[in-house]
OpenMM code with the backbone's topology and positions (N, CA, C; nanometers):
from openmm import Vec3, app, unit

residues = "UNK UNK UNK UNK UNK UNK UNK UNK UNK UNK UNK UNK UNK UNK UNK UNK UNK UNK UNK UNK UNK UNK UNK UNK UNK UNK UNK UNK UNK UNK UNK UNK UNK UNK UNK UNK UNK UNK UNK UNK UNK UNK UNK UNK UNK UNK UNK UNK UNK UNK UNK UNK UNK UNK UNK UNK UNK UNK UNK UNK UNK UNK UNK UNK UNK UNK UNK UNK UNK UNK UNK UNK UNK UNK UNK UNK UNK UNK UNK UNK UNK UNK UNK UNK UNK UNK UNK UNK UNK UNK UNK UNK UNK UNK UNK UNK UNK UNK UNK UNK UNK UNK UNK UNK UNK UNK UNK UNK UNK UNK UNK UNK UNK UNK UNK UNK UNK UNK UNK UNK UNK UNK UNK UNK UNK UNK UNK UNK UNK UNK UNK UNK UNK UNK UNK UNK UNK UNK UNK UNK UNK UNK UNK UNK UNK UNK UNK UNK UNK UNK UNK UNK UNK UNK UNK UNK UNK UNK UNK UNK UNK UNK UNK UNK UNK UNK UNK".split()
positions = [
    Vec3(-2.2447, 0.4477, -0.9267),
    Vec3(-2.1710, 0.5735, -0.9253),
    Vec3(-2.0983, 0.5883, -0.7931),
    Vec3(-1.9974, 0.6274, -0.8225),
    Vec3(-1.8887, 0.6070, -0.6562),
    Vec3(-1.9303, 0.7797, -0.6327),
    Vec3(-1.9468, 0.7936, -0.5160),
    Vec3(-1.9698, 0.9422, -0.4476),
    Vec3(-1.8827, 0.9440, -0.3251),
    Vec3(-1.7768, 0.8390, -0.3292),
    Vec3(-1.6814, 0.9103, -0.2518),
    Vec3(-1.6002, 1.0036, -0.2617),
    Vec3(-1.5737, 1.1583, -0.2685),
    Vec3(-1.5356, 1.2645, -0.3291),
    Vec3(-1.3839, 1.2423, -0.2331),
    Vec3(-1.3221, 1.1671, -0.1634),
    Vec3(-1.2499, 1.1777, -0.1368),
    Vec3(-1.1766, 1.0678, -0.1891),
    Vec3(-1.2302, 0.9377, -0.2344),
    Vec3(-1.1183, 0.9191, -0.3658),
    Vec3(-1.0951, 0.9540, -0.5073),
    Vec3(-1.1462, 1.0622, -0.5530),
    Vec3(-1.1514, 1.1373, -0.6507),
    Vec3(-0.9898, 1.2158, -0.6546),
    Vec3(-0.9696, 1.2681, -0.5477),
    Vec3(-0.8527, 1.3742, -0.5159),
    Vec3(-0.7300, 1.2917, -0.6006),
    Vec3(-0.6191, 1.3982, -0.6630),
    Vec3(-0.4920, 1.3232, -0.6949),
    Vec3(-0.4273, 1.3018, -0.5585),
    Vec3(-0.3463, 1.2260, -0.6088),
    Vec3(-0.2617, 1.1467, -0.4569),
    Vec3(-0.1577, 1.3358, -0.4340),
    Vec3(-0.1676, 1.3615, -0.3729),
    Vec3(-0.0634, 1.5187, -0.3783),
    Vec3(0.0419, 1.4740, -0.2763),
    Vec3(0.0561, 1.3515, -0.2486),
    Vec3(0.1635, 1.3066, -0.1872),
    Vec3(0.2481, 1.1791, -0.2054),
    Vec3(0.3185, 1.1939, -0.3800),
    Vec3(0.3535, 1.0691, -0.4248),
    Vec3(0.4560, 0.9918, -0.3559),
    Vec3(0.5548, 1.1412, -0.2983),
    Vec3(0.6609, 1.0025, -0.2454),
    Vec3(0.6121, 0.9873, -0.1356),
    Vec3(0.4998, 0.9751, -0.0585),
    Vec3(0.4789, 0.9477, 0.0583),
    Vec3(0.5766, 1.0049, 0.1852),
    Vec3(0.5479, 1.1376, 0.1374),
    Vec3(0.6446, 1.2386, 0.2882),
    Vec3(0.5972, 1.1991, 0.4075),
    Vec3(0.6559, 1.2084, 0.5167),
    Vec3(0.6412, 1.1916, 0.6235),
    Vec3(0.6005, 1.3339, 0.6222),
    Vec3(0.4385, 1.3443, 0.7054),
    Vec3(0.3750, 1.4916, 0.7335),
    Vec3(0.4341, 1.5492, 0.8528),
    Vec3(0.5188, 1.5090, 0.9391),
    Vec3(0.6156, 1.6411, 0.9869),
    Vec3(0.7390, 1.5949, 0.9576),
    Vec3(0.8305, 1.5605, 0.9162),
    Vec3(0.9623, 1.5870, 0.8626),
    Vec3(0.9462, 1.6219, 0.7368),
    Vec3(0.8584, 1.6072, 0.6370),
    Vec3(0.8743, 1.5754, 0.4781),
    Vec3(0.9608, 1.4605, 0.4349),
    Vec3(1.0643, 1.3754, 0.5327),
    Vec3(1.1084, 1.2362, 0.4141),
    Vec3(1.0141, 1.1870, 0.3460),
    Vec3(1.0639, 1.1401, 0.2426),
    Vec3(1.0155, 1.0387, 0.1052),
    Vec3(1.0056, 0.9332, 0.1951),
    Vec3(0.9081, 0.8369, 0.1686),
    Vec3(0.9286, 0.7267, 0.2047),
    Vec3(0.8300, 0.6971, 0.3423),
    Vec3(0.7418, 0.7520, 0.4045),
    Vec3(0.7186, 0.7774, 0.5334),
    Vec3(0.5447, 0.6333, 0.5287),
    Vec3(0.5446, 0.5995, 0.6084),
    Vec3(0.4653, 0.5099, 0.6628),
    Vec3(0.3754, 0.5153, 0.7740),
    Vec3(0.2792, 0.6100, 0.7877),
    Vec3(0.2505, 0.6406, 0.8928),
    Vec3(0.1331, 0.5407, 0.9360),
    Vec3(0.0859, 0.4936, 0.8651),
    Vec3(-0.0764, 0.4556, 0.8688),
    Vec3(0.0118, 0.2359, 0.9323),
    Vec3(0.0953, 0.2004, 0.8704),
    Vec3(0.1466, 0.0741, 0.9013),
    Vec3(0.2126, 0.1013, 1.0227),
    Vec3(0.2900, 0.1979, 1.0419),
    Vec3(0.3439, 0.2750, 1.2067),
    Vec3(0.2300, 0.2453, 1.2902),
    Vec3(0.1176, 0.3010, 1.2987),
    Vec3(0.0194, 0.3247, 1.3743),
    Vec3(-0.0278, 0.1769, 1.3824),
    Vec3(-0.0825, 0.1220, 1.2908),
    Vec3(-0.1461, -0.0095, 1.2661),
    Vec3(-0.0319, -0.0933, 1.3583),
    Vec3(0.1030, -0.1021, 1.3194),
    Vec3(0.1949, -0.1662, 1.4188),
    Vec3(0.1453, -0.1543, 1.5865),
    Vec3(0.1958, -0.0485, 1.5984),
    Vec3(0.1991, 0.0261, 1.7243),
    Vec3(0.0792, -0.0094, 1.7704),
    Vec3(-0.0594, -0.0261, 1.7178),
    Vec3(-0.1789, -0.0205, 1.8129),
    Vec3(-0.1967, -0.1774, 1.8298),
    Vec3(-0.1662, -0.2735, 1.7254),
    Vec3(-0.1379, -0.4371, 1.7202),
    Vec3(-0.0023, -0.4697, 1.8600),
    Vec3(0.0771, -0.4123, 1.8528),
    Vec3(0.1964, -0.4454, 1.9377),
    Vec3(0.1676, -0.3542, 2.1060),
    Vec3(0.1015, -0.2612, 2.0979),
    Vec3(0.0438, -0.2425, 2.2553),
    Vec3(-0.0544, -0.3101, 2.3122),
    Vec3(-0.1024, -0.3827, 2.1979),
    Vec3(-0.2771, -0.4637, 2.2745),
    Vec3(-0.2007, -0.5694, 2.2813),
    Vec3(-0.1253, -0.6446, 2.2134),
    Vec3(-0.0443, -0.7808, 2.2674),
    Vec3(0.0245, -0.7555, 2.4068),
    Vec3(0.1008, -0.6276, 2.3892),
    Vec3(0.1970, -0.5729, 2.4467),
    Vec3(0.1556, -0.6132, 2.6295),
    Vec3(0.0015, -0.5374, 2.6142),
    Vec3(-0.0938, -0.5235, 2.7809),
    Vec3(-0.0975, -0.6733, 2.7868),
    Vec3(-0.1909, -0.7123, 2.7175),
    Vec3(-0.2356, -0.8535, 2.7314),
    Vec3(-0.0875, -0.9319, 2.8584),
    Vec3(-0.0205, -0.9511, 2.7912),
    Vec3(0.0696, -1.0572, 2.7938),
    Vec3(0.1849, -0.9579, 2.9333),
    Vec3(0.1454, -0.8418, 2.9788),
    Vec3(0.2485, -0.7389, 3.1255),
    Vec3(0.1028, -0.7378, 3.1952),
    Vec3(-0.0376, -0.8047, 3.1422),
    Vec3(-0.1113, -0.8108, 3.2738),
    Vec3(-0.0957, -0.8999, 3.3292),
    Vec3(-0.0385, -1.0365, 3.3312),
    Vec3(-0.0024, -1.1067, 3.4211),
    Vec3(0.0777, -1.0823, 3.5548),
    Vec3(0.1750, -0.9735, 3.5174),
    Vec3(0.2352, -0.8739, 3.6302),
    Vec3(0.1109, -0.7705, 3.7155),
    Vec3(0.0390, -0.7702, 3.6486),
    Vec3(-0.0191, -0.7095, 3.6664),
    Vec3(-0.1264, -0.5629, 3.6537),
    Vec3(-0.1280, -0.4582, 3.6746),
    Vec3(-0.1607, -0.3311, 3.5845),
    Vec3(-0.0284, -0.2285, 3.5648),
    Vec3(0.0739, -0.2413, 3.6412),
    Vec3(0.1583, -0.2171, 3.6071),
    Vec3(0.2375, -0.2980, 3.4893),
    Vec3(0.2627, -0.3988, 3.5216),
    Vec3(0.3126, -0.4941, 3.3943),
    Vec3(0.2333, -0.4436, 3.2499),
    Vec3(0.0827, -0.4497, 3.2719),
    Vec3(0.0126, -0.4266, 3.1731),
    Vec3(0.0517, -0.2887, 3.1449),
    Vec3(0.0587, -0.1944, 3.1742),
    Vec3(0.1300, -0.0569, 3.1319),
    Vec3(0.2503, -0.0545, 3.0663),
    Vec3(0.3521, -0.1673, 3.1501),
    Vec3(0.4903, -0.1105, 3.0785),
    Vec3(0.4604, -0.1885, 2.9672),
    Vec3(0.4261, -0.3402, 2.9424),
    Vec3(0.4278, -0.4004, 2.8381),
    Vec3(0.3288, -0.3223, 2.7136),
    Vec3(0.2064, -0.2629, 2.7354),
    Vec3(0.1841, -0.1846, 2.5973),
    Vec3(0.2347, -0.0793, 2.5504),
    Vec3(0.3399, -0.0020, 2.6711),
    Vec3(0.4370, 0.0569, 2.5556),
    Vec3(0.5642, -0.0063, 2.4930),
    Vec3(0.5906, -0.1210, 2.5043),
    Vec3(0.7104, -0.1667, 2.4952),
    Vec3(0.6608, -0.2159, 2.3386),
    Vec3(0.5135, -0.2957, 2.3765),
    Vec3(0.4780, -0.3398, 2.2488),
    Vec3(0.4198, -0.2893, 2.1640),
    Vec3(0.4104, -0.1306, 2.2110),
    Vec3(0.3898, 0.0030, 2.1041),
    Vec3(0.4804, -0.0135, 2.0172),
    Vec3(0.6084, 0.0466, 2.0758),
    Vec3(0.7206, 0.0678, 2.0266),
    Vec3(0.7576, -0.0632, 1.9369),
    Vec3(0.7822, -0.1938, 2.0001),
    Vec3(0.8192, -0.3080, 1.8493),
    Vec3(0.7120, -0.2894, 1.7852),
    Vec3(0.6044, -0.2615, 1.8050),
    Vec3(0.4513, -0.3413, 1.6768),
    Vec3(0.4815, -0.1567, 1.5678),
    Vec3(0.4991, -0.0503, 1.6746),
    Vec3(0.5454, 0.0384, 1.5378),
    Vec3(0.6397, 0.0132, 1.4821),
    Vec3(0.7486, 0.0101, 1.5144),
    Vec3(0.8724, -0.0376, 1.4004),
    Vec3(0.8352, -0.1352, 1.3637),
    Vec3(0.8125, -0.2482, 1.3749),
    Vec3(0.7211, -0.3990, 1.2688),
    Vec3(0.6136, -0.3106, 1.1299),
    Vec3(0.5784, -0.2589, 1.1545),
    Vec3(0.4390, -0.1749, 1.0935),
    Vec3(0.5503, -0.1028, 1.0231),
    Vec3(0.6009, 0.0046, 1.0437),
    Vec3(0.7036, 0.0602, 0.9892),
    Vec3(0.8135, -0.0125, 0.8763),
    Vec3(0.8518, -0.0691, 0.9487),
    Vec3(0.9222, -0.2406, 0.8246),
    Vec3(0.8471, -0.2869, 0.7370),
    Vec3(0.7057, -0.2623, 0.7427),
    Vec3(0.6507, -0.4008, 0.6683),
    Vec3(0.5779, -0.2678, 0.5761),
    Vec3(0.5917, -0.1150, 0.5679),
    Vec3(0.5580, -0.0470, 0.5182),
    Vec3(0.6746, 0.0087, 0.3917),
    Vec3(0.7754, -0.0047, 0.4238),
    Vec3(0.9255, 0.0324, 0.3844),
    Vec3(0.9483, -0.1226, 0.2647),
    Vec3(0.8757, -0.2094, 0.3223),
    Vec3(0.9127, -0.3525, 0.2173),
    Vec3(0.8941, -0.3158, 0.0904),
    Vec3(0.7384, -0.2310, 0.0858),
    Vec3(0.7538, -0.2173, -0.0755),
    Vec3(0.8039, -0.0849, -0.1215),
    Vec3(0.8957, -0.0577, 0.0048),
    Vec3(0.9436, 0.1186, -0.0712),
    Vec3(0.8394, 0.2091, -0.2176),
    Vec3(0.7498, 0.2736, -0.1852),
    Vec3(0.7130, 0.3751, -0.2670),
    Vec3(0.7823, 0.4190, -0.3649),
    Vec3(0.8601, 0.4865, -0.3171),
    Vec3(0.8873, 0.5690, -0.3661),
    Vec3(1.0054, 0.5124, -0.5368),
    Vec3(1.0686, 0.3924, -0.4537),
    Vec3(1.1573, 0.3081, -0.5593),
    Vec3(1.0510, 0.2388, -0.6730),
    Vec3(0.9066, 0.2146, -0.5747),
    Vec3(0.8294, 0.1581, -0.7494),
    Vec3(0.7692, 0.3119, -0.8108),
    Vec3(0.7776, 0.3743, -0.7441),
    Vec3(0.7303, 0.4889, -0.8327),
    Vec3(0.8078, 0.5324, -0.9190),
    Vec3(0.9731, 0.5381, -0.8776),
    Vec3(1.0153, 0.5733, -0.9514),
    Vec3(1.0854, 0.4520, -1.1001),
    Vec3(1.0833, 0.3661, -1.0535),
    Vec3(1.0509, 0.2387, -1.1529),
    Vec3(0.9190, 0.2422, -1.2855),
    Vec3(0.8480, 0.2852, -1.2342),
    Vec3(0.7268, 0.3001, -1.3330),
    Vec3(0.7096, 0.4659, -1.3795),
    Vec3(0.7952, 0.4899, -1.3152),
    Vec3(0.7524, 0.6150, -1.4070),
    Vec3(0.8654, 0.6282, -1.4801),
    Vec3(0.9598, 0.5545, -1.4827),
    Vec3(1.0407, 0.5680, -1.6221),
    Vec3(1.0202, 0.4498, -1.6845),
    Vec3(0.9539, 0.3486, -1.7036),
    Vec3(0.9070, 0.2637, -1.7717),
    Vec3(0.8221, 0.2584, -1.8338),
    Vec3(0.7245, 0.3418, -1.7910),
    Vec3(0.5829, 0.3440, -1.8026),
    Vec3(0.5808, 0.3787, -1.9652),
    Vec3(0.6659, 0.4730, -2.0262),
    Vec3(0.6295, 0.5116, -2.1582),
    Vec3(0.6558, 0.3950, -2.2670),
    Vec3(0.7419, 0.2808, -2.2160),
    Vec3(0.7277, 0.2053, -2.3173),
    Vec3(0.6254, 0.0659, -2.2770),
    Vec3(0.5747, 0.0945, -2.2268),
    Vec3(0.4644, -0.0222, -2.1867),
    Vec3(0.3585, 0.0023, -2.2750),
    Vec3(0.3421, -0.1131, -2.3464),
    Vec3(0.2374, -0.1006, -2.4795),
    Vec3(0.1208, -0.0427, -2.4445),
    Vec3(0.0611, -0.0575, -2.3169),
    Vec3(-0.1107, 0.0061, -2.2277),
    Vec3(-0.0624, 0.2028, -2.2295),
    Vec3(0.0540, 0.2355, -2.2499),
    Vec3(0.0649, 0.3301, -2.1773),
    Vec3(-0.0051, 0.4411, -2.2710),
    Vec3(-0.0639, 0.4336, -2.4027),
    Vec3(-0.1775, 0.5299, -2.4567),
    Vec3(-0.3080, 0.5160, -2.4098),
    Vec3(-0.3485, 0.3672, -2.3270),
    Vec3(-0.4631, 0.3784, -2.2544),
    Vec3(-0.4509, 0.4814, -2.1295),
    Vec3(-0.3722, 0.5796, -2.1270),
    Vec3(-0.4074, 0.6857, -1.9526),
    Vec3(-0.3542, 0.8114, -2.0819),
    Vec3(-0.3590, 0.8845, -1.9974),
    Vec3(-0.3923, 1.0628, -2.0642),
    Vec3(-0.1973, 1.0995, -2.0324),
    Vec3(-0.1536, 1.0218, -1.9643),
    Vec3(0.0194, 1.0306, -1.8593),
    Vec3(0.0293, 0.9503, -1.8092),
    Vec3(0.1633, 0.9434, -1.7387),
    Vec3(0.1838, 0.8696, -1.6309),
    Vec3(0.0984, 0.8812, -1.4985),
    Vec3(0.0513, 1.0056, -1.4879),
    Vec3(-0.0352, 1.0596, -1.3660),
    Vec3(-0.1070, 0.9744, -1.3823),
    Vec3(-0.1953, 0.9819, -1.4490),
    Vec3(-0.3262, 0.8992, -1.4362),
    Vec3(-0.2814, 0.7182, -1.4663),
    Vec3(-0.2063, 0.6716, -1.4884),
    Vec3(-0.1372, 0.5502, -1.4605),
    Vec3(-0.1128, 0.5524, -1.3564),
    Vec3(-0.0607, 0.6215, -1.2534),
    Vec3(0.0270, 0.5880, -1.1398),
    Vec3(-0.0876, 0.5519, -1.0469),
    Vec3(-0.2210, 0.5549, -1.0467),
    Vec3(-0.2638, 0.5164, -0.9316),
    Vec3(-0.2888, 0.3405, -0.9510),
    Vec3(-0.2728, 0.2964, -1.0829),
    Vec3(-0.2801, 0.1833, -1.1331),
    Vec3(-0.1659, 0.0846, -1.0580),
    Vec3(-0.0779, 0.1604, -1.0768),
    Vec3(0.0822, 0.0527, -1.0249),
    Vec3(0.0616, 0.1095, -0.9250),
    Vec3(0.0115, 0.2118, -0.8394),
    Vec3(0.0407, 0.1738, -0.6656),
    Vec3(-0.0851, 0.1107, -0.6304),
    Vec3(-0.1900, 0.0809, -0.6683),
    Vec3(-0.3138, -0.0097, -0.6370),
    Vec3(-0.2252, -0.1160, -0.6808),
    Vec3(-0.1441, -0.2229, -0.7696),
    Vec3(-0.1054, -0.3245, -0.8256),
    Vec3(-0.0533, -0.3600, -0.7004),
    Vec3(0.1051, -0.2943, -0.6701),
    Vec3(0.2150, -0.2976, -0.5916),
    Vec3(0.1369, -0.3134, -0.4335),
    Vec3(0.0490, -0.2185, -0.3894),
    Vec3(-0.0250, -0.2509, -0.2552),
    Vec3(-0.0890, -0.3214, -0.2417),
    Vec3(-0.1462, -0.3701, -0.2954),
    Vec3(-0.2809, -0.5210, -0.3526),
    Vec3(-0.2097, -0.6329, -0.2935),
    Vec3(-0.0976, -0.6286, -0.3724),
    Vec3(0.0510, -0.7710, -0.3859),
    Vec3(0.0597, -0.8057, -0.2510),
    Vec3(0.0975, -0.6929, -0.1655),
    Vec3(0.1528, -0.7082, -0.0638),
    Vec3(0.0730, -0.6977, 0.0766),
    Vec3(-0.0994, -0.6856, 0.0631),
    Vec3(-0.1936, -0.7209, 0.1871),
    Vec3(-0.2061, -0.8336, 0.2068),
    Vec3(-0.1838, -0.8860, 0.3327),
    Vec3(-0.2056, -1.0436, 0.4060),
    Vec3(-0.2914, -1.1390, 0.3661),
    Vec3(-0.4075, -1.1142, 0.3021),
    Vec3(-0.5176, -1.1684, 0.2410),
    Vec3(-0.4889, -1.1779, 0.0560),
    Vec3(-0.3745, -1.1466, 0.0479),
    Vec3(-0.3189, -1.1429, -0.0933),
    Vec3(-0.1913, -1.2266, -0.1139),
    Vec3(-0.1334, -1.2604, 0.0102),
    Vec3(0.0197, -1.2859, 0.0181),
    Vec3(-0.0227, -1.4214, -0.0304),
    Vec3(0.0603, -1.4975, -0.1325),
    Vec3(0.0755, -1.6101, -0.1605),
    Vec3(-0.0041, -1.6795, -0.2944),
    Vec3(-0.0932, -1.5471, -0.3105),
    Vec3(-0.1676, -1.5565, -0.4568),
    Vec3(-0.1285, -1.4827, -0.5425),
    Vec3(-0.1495, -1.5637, -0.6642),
    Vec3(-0.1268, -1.4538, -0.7997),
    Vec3(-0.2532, -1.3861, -0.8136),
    Vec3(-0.1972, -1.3026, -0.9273),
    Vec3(-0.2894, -1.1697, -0.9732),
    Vec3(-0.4260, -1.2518, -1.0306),
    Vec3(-0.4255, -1.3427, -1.0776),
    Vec3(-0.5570, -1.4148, -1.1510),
    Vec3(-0.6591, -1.4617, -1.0178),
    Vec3(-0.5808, -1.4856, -0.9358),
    Vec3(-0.6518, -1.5667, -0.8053),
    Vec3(-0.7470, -1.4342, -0.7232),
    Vec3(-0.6900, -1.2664, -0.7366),
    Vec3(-0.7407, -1.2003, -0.6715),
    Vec3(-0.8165, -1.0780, -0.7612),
    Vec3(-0.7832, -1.1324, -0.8973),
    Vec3(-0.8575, -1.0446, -0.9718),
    Vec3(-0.9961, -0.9841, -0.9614),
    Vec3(-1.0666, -1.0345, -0.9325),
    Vec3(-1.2218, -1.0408, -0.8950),
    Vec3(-1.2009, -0.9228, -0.7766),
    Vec3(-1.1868, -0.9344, -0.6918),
    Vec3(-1.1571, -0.8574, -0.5670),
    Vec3(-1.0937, -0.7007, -0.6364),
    Vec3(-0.9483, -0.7286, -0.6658),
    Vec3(-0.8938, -0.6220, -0.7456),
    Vec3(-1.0127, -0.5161, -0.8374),
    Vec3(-1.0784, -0.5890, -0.9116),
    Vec3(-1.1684, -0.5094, -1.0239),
    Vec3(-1.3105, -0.4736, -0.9204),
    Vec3(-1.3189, -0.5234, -0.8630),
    Vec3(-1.4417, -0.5005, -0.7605),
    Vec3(-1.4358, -0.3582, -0.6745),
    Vec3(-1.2885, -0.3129, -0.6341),
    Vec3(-1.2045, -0.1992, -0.5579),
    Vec3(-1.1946, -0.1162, -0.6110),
    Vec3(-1.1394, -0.1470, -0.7607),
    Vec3(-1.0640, -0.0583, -0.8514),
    Vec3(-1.1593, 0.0795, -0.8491),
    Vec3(-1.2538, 0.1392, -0.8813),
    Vec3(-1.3739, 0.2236, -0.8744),
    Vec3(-1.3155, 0.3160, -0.7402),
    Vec3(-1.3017, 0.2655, -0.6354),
    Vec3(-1.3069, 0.3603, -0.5473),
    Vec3(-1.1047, 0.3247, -0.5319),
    Vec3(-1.0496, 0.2740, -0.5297),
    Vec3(-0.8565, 0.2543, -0.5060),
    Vec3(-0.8214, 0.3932, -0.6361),
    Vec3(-0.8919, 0.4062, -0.7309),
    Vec3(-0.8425, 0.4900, -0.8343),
    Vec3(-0.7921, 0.6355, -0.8736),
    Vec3(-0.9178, 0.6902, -0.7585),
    Vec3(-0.8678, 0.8684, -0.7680),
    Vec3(-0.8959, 0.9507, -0.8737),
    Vec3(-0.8020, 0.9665, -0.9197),
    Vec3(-0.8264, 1.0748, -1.0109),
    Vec3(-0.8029, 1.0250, -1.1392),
    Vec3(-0.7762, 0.9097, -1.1482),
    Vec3(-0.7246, 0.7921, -1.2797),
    Vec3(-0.8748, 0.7776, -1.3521),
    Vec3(-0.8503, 0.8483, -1.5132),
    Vec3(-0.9919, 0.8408, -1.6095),
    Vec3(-1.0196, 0.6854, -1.6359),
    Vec3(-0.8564, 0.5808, -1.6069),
    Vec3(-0.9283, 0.4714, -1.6582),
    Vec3(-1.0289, 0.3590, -1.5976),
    Vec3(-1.1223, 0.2765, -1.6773),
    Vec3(-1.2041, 0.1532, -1.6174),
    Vec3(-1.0807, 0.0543, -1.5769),
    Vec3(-1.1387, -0.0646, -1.5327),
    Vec3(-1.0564, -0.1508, -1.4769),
    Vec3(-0.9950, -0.2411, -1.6227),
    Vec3(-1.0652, -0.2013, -1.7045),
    Vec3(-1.0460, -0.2948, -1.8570),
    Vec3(-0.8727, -0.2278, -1.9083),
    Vec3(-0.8760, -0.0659, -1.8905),
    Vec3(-0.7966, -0.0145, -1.9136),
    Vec3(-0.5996, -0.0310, -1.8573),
    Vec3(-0.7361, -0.0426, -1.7093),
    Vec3(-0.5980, -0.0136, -1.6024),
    Vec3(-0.5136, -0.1816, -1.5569),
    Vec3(-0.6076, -0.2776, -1.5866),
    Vec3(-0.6108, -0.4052, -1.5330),
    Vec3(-0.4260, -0.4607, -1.5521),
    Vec3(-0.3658, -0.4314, -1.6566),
    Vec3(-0.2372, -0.4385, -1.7176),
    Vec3(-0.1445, -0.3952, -1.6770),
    Vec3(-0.1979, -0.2537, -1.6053),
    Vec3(-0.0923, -0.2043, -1.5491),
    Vec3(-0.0859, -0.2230, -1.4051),
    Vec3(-0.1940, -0.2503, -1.3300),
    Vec3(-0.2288, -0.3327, -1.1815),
    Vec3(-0.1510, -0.4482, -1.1812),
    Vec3(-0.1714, -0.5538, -1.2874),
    Vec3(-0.1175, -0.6816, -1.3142),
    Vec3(0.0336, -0.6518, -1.3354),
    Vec3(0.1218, -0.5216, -1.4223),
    Vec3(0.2433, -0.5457, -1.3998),
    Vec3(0.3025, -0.5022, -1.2948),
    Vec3(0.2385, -0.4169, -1.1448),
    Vec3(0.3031, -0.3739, -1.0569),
    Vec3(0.3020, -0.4836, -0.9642),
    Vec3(0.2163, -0.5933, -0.9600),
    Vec3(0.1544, -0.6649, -0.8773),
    Vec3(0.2439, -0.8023, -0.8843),
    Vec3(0.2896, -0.8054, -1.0582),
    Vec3(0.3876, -0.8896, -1.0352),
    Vec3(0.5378, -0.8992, -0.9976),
    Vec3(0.5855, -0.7197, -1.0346),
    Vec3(0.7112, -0.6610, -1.0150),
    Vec3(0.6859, -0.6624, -0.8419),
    Vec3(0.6245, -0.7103, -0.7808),
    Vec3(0.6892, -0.6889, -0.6016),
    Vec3(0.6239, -0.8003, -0.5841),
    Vec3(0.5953, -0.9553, -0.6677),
    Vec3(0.5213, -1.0634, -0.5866),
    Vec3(0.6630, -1.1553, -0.6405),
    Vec3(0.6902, -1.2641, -0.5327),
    Vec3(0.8223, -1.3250, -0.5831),
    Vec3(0.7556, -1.4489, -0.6294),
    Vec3(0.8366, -1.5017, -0.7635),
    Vec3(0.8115, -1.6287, -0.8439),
    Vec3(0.6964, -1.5696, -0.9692),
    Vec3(0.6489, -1.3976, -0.9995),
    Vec3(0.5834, -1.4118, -1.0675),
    Vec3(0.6380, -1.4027, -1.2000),
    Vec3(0.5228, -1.3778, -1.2967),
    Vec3(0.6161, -1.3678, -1.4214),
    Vec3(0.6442, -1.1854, -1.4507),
    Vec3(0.6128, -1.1409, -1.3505),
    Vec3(0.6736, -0.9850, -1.3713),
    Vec3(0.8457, -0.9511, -1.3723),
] * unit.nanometer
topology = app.Topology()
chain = topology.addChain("A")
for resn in residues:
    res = topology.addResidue(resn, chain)
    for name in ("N", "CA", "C"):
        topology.addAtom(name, app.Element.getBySymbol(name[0]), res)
């Protein structure tokens, strides 16, 4: 039984707003992840200057490792597969297995984000399936379906953003 009550919640932020501007599209968590990867290189490599060096270089390599993080968050644009699957979604033969598209949609953004983690890059969907269905329980939210249900629709987001698949 999953008792994480905080992946239960619906996503209440599909296009991924940026929480102080509101744009669609916003990346904050790959920003940060950049930014904290590109200041620890950043020091490392301006302590040879010294502690000054080491200062200017982890903000310098704040600033590229956030925009890198930022880029590599924007690759799979949200908001364009969301809106891809949610006008598709009704003729996809699985699509009487979910109650809506709502409860589908956490399916194709678990698919589409799966595709595109570093430990995923270069495999197909069969190679990481195991892993995928192992997650699915707590990646799901507010989605009524099992992984038996949802597995189809994981598998077609996963191939619509992996290149050479058969999506």
């Amino acid at each position: 039984m999953n008792t994480n009550t905080q992946s239960q919640k619906p996503d209440t932020n599909p296009a991924n707003r940026d929480p102080i501007t509101g744009t669609p599209g916003a990346h904050p968590v790959s920003t940060g992840a950049g930014a904290v990867a590109g200041g620890a290189a950043g020091a490392v490599i301006g302590a040879v200057a010294g502690p000054i060096g080491a200062g200017v270089g982890a903000a310098v390599g704040a600033i590229a490792g956030g925009l890198a993080g930022k880029a590599a968050g924007e690759s799979l644009d949200p908001t364009e597969n969301d809106t891809y699957w949610r006008a598709n979604y009704p003729s996809c033969k699985y699509a009487k297995d979910f109650r809506s598209y709502d409860d589908a949609a956490p399916a194709y953004r678990y698919g589409w984000e799966s595709a595109s983690k570093p430990d995923n890059k270069g495999r197909s969907f069969e190679e990481s399936e195991t892993g995928l269905r192992n997650d699915w329980d707590r990646a799901k939210g507010a989605s009524s379906a099992g992984w038996d249900k949802a597995r189809t629709a994981v598998r077609d987001a996963w191939n619509r953003v992996t290149p050479g698949s058969n999506g």
